[in-house]
C-alpha positions in Angstrom: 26.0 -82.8 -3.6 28.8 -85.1 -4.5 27.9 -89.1 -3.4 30.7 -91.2 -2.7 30.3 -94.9 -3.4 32.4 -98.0 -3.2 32.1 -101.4 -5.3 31.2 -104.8 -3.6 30.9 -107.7 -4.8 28.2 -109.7 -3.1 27.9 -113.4 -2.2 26.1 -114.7 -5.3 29.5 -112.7 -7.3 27.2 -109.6 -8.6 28.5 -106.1 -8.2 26.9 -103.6 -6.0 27.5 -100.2 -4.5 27.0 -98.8 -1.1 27.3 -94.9 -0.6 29.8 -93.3 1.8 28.0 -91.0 4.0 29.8 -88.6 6.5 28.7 -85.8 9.0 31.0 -83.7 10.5 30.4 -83.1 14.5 32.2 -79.7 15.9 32.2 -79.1 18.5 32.9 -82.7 19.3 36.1 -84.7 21.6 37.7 -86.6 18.7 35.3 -89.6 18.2 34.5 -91.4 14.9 31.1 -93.1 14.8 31.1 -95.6 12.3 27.6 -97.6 11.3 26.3 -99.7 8.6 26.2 -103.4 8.3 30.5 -103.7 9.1 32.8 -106.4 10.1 36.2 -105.3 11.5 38.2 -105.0 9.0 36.2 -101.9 7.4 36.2 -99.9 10.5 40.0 -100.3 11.0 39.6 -99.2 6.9 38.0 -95.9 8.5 40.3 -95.7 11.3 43.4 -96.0 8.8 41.9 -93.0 6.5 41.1 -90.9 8.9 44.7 -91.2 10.5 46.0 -90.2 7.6 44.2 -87.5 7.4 45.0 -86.0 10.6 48.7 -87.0 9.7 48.3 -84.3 6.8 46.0 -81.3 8.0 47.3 -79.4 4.4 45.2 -81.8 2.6 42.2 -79.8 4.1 43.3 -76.1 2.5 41.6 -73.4 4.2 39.2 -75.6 5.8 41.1 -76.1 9.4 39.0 -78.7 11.9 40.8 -79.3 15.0 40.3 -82.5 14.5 40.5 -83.7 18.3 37.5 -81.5 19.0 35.5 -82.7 16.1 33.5 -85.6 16.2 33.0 -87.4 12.5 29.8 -90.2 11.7 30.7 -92.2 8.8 27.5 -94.5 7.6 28.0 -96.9 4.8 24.3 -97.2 3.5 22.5 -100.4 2.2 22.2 -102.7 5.3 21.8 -105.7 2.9 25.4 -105.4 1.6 28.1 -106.2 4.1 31.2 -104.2 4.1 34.0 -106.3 4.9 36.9 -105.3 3.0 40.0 -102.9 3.1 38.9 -102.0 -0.4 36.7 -98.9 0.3 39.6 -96.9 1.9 40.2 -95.0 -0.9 36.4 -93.9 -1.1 35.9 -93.7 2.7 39.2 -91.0 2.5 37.6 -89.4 -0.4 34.5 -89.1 1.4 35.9 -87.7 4.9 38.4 -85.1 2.6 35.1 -84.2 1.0 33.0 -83.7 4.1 36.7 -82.0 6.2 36.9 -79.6 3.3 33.2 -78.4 3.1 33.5 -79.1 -1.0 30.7 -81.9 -0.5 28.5 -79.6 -2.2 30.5 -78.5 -4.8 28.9 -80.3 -7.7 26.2 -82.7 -8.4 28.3 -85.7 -8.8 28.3 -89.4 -8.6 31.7 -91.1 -7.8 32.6 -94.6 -7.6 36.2 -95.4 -5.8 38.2 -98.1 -5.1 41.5 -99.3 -3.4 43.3 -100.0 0.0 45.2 -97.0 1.5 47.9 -97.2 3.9 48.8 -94.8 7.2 51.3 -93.1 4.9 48.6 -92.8 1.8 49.9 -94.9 -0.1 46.9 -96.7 -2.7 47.3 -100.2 -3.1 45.7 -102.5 -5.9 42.7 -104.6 -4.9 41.1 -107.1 -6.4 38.3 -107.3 -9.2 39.3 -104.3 -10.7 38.3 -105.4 -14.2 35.0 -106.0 -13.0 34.3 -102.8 -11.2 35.0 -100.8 -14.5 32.8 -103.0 -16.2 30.3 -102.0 -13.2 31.1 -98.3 -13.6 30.7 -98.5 -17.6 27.5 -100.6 -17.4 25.6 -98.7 -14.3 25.3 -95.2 -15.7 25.3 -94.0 -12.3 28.7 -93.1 -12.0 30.2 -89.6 -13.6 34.3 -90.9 -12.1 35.8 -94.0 -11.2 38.7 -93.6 -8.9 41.4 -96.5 -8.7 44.8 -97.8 -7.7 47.4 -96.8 -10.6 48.6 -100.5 -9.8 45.3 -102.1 -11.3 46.9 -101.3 -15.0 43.1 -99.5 -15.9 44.9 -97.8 -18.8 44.0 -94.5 -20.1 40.2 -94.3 -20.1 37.6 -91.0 -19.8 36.3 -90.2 -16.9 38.9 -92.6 -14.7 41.3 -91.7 -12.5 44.1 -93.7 -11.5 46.3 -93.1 -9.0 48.9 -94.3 -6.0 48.2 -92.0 -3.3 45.4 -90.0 -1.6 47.3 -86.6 -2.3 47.5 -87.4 -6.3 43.9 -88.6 -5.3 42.8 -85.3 -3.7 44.7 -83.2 -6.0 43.0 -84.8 -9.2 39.5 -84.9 -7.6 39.7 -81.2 -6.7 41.0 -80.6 -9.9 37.6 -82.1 -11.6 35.4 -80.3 -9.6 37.4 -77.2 -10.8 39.2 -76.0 -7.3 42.5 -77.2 -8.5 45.9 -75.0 -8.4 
């Protein structure tokens, strides 16, 4: 199974990661449950990626979910952690592609993802960039990092930058070998 996870930096300034579950819901009438320990601002995070999702059906392939009959649960685990920020948009779309696309059990991987999208999927820098790749190199847990090309991570294994969730898609499916 491939676990998404997102980078948070706590109260106390340590760096922790929460996992990005999803379930997909068919037959369903359109809803998105979204639970966890959340303040606003990540649900509309949720709300944003899965609008542009549905903005862009060929991002799915083959995989085809009428998306208005389909009802999606997104859980961010670790109830200790609160999610509050628009920086988890790029794992939470990486997440529902993953689940949309039936390739969540494509490989045994561990991926740690960062950055803001926007309705258009655009990936915008966040901050503490530096920080999470020190928390990706230092954790072990991770086998990919994905970030916003505009954090300047340079060229490093195992990383991939990029400034949109089609590069983002394309170069994820590319690593877990379904590529063109």
């Amino acid at each position: 199974m491939i676990r998404v996870c997102v980078p948070a930096i706590n109260r106390k300034e340590h760096i922790l990661s929460f996992e990005v579950q999803t379930a997909v819901l068919a037959p369903g009438v359109g809803l998105c449950h979204v639970t966890g320990n959340l303040d606003r601002v990540i649900e509309e995070t949720v709300q944003v990626s899965l609008t542009h999702i549905k903005q862009n059906p060929s991002l799915l392939g083959a995989a085809r979910f009428d998306l208005h009959r389909t009802d999606l649960h997104v859980h961010l685990t670790d109830g200790s952690i609160v999610k509050e920020g628009s920086s988890a948009g790029v794992g939470i779309a990486l997440a529902l592609l993953l689940a949309l696309s039936k390739m969540r059990n494509r490989g045994n991987l561990a991926v740690l993802a960062t950055g803001e999208i926007d309705l258009y999927g655009n990936i915008h820098d966040v901050g503490a960039v530096s920080e999470k790749l020190r928390y990706f190199d230092k954790a072990g847990a991770f086998d990919y990092m994905v970030v916003p090309a505009a954090a300047k991570a340079g060229k490093r294994p195992n990383v991939l930058a990029v400034e949109s969730v089609q590069e983002m898609w394309a170069g994820f499916l590319a690593i877990i070998g379904e590529g063109k």
